[in-house]
TORLUMBA-113160 format. One record per residue (C-alpha): residue in three letters; x, y, z. Coordinates in steps of 0.02 Angstrom, whole numbers, padded with zeros to 5 digits. Layout:
+---------+--------+--------+--------+
! residuo !      x !      y !      z !
+---------+--------+--------+--------+
!     ala !      X !      Y !      Z !
...
+---------+--------+--------+--------+
END
This chain:
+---------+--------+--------+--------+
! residuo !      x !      y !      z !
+---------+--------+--------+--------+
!     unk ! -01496 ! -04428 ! -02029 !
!     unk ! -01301 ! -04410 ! -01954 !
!     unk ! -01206 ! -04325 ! -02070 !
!     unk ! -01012 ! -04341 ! -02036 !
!     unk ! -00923 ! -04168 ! -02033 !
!     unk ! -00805 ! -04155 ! -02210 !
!     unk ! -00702 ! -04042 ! -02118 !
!     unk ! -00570 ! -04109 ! -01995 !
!     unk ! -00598 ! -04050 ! -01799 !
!     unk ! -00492 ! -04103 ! -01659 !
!     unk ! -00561 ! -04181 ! -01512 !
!     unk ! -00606 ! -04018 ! -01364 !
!     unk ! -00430 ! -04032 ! -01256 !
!     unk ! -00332 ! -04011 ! -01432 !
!     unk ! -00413 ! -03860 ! -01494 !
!     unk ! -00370 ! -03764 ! -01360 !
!     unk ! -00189 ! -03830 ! -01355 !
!     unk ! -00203 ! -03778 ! -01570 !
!     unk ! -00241 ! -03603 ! -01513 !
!     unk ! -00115 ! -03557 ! -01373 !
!     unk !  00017 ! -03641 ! -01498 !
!     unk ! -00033 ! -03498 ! -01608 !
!     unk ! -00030 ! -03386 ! -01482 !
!     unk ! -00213 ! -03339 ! -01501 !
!     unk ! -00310 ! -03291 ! -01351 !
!     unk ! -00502 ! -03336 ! -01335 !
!     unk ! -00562 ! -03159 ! -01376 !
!     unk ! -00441 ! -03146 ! -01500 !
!     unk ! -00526 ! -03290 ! -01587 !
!     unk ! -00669 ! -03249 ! -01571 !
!     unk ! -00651 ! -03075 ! -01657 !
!     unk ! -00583 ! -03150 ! -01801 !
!     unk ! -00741 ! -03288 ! -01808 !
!     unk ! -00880 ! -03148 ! -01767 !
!     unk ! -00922 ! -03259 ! -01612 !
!     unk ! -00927 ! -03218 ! -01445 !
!     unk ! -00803 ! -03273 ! -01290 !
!     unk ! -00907 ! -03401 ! -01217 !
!     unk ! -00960 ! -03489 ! -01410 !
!     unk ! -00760 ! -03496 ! -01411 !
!     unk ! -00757 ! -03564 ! -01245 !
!     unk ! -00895 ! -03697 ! -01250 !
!     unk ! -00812 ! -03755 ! -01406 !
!     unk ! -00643 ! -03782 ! -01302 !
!     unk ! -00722 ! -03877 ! -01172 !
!     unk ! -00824 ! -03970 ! -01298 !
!     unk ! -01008 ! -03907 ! -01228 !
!     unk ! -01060 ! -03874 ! -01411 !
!     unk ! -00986 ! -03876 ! -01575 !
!     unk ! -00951 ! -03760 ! -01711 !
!     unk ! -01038 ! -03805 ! -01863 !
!     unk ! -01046 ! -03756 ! -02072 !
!     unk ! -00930 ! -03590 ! -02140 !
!     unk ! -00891 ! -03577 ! -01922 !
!     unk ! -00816 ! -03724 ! -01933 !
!     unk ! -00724 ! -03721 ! -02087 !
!     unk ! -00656 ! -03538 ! -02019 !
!     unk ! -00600 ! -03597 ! -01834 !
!     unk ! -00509 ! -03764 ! -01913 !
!     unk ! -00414 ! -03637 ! -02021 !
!     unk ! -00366 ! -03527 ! -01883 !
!     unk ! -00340 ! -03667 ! -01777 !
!     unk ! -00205 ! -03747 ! -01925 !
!     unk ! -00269 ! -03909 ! -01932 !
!     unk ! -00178 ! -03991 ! -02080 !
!     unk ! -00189 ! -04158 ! -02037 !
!     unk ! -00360 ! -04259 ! -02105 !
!     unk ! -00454 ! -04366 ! -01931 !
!     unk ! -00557 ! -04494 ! -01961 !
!     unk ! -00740 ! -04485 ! -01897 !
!     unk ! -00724 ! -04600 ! -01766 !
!     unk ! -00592 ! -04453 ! -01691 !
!     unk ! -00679 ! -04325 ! -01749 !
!     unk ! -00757 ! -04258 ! -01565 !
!     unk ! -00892 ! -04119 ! -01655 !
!     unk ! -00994 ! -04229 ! -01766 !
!     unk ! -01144 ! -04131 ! -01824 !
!     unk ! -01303 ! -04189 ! -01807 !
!     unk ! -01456 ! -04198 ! -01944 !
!     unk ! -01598 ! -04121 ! -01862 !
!     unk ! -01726 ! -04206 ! -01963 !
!     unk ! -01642 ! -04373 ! -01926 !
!     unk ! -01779 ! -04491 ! -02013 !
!     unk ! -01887 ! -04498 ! -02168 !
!     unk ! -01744 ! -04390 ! -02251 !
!     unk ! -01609 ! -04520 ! -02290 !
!     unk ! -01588 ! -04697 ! -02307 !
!     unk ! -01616 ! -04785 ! -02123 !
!     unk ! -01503 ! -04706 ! -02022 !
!     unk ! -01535 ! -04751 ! -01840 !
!     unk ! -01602 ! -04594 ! -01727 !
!     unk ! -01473 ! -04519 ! -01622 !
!     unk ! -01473 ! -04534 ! -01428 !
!     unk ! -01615 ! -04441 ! -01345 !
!     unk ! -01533 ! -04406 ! -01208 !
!     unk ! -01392 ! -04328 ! -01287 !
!     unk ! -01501 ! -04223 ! -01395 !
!     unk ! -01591 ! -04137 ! -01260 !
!     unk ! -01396 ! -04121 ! -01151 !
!     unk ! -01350 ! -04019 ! -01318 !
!     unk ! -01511 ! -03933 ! -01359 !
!     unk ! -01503 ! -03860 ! -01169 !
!     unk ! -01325 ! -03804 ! -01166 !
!     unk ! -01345 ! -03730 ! -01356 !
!     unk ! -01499 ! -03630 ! -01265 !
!     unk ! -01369 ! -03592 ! -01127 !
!     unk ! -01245 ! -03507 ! -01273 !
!     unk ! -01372 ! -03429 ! -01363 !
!     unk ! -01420 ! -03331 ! -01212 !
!     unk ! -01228 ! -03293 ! -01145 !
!     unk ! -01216 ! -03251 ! -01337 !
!     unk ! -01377 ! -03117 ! -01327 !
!     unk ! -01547 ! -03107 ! -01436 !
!     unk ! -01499 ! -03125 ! -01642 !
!     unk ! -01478 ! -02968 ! -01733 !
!     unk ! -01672 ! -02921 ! -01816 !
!     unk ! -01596 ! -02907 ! -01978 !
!     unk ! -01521 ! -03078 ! -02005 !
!     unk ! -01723 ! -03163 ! -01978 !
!     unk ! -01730 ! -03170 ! -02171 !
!     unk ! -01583 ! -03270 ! -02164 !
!     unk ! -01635 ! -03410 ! -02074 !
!     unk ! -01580 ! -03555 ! -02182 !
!     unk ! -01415 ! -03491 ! -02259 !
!     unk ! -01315 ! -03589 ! -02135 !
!     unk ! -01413 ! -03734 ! -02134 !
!     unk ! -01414 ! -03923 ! -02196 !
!     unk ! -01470 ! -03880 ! -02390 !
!     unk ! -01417 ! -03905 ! -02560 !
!     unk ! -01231 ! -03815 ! -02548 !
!     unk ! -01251 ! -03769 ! -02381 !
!     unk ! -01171 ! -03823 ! -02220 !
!     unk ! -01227 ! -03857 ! -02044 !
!     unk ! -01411 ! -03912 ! -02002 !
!     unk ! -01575 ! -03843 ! -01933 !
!     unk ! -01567 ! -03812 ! -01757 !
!     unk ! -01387 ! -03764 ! -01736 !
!     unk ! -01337 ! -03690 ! -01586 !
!     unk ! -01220 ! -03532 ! -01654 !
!     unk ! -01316 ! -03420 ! -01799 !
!     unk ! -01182 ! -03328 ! -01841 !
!     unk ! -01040 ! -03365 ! -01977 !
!     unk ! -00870 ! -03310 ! -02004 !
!     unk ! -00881 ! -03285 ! -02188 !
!     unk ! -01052 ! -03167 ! -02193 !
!     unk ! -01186 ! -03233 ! -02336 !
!     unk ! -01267 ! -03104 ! -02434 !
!     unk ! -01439 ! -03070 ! -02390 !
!     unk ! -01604 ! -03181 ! -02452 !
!     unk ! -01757 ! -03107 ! -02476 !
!     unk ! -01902 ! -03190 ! -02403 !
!     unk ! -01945 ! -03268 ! -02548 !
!     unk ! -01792 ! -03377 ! -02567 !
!     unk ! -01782 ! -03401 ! -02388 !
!     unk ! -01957 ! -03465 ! -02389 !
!     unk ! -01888 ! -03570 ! -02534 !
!     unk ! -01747 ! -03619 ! -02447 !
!     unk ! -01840 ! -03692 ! -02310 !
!     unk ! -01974 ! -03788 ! -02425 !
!     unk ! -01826 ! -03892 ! -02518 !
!     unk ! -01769 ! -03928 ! -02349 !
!     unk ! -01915 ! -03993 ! -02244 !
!     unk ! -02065 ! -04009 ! -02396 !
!     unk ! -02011 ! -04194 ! -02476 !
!     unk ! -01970 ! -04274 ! -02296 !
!     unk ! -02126 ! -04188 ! -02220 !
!     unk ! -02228 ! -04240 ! -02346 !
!     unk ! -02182 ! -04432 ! -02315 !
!     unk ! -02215 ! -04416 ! -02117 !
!     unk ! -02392 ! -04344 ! -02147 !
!     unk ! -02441 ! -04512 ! -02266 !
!     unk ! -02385 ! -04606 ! -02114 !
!     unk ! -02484 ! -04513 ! -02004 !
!     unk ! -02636 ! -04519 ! -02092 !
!     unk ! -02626 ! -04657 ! -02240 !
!     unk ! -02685 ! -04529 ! -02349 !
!     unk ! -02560 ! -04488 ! -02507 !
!     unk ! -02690 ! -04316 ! -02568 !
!     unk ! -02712 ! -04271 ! -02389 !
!     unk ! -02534 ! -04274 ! -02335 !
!     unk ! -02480 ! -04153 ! -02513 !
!     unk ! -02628 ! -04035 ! -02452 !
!     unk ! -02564 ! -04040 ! -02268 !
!     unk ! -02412 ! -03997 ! -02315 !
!     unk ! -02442 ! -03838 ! -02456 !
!     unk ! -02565 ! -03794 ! -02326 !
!     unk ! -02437 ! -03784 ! -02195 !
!     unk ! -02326 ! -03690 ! -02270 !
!     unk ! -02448 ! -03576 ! -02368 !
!     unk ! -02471 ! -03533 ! -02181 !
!     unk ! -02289 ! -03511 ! -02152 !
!     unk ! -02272 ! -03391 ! -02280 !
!     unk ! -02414 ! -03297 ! -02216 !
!     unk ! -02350 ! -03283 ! -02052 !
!     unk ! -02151 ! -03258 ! -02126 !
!     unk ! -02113 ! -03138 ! -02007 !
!     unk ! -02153 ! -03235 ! -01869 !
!     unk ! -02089 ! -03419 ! -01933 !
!     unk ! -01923 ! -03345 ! -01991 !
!     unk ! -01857 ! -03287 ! -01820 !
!     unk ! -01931 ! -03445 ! -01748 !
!     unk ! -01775 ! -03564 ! -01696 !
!     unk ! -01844 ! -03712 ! -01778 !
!     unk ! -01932 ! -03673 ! -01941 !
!     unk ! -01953 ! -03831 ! -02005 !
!     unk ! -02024 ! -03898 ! -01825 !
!     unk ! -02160 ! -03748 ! -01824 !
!     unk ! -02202 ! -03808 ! -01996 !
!     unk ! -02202 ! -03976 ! -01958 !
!     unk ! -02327 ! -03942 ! -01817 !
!     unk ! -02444 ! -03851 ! -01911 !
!     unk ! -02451 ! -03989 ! -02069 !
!     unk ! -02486 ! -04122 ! -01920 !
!     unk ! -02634 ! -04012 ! -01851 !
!     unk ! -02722 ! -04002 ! -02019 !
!     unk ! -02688 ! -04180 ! -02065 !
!     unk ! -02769 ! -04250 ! -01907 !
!     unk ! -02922 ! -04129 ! -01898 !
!     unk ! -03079 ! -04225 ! -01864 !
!     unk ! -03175 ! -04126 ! -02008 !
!     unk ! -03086 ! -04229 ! -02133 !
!     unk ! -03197 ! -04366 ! -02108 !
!     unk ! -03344 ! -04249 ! -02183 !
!     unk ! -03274 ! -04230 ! -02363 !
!     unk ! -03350 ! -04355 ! -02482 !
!     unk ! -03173 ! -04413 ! -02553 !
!     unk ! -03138 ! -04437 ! -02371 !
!     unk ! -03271 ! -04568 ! -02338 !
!     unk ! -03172 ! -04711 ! -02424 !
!     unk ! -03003 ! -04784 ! -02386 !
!     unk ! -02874 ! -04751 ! -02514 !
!     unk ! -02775 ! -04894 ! -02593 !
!     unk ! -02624 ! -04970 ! -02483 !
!     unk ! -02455 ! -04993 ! -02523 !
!     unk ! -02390 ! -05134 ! -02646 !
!     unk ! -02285 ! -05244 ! -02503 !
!     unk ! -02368 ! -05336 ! -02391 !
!     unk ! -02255 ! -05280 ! -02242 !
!     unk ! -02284 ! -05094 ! -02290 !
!     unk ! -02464 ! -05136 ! -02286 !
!     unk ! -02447 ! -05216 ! -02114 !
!     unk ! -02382 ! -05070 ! -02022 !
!     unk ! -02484 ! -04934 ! -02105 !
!     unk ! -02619 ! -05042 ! -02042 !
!     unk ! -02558 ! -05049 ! -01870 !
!     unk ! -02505 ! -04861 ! -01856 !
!     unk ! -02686 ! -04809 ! -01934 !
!     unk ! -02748 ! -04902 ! -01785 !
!     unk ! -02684 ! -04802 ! -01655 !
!     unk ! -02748 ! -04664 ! -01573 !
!     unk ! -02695 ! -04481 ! -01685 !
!     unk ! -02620 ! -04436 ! -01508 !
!     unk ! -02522 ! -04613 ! -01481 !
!     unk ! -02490 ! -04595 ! -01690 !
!     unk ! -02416 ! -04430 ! -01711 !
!     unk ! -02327 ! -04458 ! -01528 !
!     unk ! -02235 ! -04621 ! -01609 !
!     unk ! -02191 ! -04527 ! -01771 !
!     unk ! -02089 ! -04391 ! -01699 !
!     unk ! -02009 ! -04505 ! -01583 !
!     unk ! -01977 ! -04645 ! -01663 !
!     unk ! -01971 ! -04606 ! -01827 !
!     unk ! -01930 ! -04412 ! -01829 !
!     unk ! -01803 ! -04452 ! -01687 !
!     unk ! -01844 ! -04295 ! -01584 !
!     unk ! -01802 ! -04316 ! -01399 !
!     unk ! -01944 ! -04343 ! -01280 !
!     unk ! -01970 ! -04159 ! -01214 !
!     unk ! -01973 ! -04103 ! -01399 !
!     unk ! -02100 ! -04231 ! -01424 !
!     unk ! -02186 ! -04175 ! -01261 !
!     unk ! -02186 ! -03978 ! -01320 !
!     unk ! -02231 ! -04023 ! -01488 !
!     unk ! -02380 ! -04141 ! -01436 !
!     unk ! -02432 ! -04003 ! -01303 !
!     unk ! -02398 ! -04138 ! -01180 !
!     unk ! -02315 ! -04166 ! -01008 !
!     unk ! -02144 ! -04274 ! -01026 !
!     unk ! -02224 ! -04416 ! -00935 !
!     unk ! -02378 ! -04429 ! -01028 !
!     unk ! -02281 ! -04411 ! -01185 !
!     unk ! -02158 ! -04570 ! -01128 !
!     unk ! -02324 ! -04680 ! -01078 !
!     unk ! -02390 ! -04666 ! -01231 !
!     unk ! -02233 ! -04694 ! -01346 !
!     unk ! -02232 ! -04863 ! -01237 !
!     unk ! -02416 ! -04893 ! -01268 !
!     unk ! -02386 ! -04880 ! -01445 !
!     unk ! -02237 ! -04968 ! -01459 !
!     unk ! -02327 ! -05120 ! -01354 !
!     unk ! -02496 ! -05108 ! -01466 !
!     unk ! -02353 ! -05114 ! -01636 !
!     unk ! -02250 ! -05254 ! -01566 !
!     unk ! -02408 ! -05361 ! -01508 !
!     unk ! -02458 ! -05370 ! -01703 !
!     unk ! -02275 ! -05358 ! -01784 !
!     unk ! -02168 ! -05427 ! -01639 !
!     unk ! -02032 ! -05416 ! -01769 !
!     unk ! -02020 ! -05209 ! -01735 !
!     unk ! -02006 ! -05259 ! -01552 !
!     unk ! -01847 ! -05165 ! -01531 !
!     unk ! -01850 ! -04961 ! -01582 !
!     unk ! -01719 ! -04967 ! -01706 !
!     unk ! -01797 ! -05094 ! -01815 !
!     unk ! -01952 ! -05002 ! -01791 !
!     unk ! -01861 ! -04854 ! -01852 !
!     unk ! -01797 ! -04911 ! -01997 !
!     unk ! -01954 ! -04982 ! -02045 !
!     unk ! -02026 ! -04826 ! -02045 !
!     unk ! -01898 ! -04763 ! -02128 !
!     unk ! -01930 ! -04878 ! -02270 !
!     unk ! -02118 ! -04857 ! -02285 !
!     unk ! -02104 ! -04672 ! -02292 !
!     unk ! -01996 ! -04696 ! -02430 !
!     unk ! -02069 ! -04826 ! -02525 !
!     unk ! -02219 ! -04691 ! -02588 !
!     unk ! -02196 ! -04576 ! -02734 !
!     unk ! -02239 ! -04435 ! -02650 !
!     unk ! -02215 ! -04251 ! -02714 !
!     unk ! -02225 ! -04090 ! -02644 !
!     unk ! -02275 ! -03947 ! -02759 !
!     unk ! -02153 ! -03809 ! -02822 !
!     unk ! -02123 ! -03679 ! -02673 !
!     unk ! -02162 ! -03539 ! -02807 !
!     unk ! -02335 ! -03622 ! -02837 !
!     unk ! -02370 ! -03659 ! -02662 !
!     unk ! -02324 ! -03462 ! -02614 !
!     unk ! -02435 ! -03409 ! -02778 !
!     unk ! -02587 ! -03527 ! -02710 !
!     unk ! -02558 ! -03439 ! -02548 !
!     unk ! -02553 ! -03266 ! -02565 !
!     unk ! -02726 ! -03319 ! -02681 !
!     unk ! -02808 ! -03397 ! -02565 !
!     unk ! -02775 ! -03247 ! -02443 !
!     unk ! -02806 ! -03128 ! -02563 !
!     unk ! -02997 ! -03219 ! -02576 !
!     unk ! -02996 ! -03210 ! -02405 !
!     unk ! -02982 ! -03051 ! -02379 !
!     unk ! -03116 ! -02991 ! -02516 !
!     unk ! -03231 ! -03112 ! -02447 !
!     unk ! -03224 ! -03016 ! -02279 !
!     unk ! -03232 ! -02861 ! -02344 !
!     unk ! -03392 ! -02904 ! -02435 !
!     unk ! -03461 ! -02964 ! -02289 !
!     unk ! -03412 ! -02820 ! -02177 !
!     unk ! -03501 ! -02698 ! -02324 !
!     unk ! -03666 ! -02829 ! -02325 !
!     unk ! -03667 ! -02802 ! -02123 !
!     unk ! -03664 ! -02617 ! -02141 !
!     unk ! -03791 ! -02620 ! -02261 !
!     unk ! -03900 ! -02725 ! -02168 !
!     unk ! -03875 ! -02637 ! -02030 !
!     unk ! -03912 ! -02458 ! -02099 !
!     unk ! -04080 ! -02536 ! -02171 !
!     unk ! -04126 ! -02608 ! -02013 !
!     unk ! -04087 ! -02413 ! -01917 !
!     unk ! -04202 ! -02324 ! -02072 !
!     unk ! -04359 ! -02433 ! -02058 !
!     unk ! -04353 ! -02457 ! -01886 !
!     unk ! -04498 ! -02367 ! -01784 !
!     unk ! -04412 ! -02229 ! -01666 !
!     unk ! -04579 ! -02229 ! -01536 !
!     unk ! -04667 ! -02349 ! -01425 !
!     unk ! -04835 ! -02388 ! -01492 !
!     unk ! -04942 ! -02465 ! -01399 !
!     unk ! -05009 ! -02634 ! -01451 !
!     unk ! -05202 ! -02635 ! -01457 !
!     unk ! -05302 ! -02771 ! -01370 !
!     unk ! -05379 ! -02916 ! -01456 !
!     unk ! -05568 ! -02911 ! -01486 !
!     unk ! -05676 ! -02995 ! -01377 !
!     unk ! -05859 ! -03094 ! -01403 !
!     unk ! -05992 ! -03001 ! -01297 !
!     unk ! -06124 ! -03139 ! -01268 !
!     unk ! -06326 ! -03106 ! -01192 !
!     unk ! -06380 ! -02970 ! -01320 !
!     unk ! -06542 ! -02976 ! -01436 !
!     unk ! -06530 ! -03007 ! -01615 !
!     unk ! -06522 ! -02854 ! -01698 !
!     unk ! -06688 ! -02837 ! -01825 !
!     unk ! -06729 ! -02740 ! -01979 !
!     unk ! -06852 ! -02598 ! -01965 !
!     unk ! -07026 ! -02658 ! -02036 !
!     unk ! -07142 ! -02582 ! -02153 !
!     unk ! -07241 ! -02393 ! -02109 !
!     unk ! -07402 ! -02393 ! -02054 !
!     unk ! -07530 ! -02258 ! -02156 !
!     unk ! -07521 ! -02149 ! -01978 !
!     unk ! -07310 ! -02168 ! -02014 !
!     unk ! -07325 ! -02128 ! -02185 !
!     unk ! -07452 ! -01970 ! -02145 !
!     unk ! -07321 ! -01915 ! -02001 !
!     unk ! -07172 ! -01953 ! -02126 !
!     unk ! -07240 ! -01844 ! -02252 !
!     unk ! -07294 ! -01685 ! -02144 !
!     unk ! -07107 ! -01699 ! -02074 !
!     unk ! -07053 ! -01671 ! -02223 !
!     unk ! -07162 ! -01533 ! -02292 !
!     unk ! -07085 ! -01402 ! -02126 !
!     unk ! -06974 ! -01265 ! -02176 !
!     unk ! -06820 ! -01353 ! -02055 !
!     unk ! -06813 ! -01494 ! -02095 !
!     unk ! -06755 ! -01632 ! -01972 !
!     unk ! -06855 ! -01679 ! -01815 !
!     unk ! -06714 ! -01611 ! -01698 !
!     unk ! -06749 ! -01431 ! -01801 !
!     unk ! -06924 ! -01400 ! -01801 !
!     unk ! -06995 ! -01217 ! -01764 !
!     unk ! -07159 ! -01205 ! -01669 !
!     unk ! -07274 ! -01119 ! -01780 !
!     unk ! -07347 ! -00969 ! -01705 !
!     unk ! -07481 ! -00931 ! -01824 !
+---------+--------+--------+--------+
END
């Protein structure tokens, strides 16, 4: 979504002719804006443009009284979630997206790293409710300094930005209203695990819009039970049409389409974000945009294509949860986690320990298996004595040793 810029700026040549009239030099200004030289200078020559409180700062030193119109008005901010957000608006130019995304990259690094201890206050400056400027600006820094967020409200910050939009892109990604809400709290349950690491990152909402994508389009979906049946499609019968045709690409030609098409990212953010060459990204926006227009040849062109999806997205009543409850469910969640693998860490030990106690600590030898001896006699029972047996029996008996192995010649 374009937003037009409330605050008059004169076109590039003007605003440095506005500042040698006040007899400002370009370090000068940028002293007084907390900027450095070459943000000052790229503004001049009109590489980038200064955006929320910067902006609102350099007109006033500048002494800009009179009001332009936007068509004059040379440093029209962009939205950087162009679609799904507002009503329809076309996407911007791709190629002038990724001319400005490189030379912002350029300023950020003349400009050096961001200061560590401004990474909690990654969406002060940035397109929300009484804020300024959008996601994905090229300066960070702002002449009037913002009092500190915690995480918390940053994290906060950043779900009333990105949650309702992102929400809407996942149910055209999938077709699913309960998947795309768990994709999304999911998401950014992650996020706020990983704050530390999504708060420095330059595009927040991107990294969670990445991650909610991944988890909508995992293949394991397909095993749940409430998974195994189609859920009911919208009311229109156009809306019906193109979530049928979108379902029936690819994920890889769906999610590719989405972001460029109906996101409105550029084609190497697309790339990057799809984990895919430039080229291979570009064939398969084509191949999706030939498989749509061969059953709709009405969204033939892009921009009717666009605002199509613009108007399916927000034809759903889609909500996101609260960002408190989604943090709450979170920190749960990881909280289970990490008793679960603690318990299971203790069961190993135990089982382990067991296992070292009864185990034997020697090599014993395994004894051979019997085996049938075959060609002996029967064994037989001894019969009954004869009376000479019975007479030696008896006279055996009567010796002093007794015992046949014992007995004493008598010498008498």
């Amino acid at each position: 979504m374009t937003q037009g810029s409330a605050t008059p700026l004169p076109a590039p040549k003007e605003r440095r002719r506005l500042r040698e009239a006040r007899a400002l030099t370009q370090a000068e200004l940028a002293s007084r804006l907390g900027v450095s030289r070459s943000t000052v200078r790229s503004w001049e020559t009109g590489r980038t443009t200064p955006r929320g409180r910067k902006l609102e700062a350099y007109v006033r030193l500048l002494g800009v009284g009179t009001t332009l119109s936007d068509d004059a008005v040379s440093g029209r901010q962009e939205g950087s979630v162009p679609a799904l957000v507002g009503a329809g608006a076309p996407p911007p130019s791709r190629e002038n997206r990724a001319t400005e995304n490189r030379r912002a990259s350029e300023d950020r690094t003349a400009d050096g790293p961001e200061p560590a201890e401004h990474a909690d206050r990654v969406a002060v400056d940035r397109d929300l409710p009484g804020g300024e400027g959008t996601w994905g600006d090229a300066d960070q820094d702002s002449a009037v300094r913002e009092p500190s967020l915690t995480p918390a409200q940053a994290f906060d910050a950043l779900y009333a930005f990105a949650a309702p939009a992102l929400v809407r892109q996942t149910y055209l990604l999938t077709g699913r209203r309960e998947l795309a809400r768990e994709s999304v709290e999911r998401a950014f349950q992650l996020a706020w695990y990983r704050w530390p690491e999504v708060a420095v990152d330059r595009d927040p909402a991107g990294w969670v819009r990445a991650t909610a994508y991944e988890y909508a389009l995992s293949p394991w979906h397909r095993l749940r039970p409430r998974h195994r049946h189609p859920e009911a499609p919208p009311v229109g019968g156009s809306e019906r049409a193109l979530l049928d045709v979108l379902l029936s690409l690819p994920p890889v030609y769906r999610r590719t389409l989405l972001l460029y098409d109906g996101v409105g990212l550029g084609l190497p953010e697309t790339a990057a974000e799809t984990e895919a060459s430039t080229p291979a990204a570009a064939n398969r926006v084509l191949h999706a945009r030939e498989a749509v227009a061969a059953r709709l040849p009405e969204l033939a062109h892009p921009e009717d294509l666009h605002r199509r999806l613009t108007e399916l997205g927000s034809a759903e009543r889609l909500r996101a949860a609260k960002p408190r409850t989604v943090r709450d469910h979170g920190e749960h969640r990881a909280r289970q986690w990490t008793r679960a693998a603690i318990a299971f860490t203790v069961l190993l030990i135990g089982v382990t320990a067991l296992t070292l106690r009864t185990a034997p600590d020697h090599y014993e030898a395994p004894l051979s298996p019997p085996e049938t001896i075959h060609g002996l006699p029967p064994r037989s029972a001894p019969g009954p004595l004869s009376a000479e047996e019975l007479v030696l029996r008896a006279k055996l008996r009567s010796q002093t040793s007794s015992g046949p192995a014992r007995l004493v010649p008598d010498i008498r």
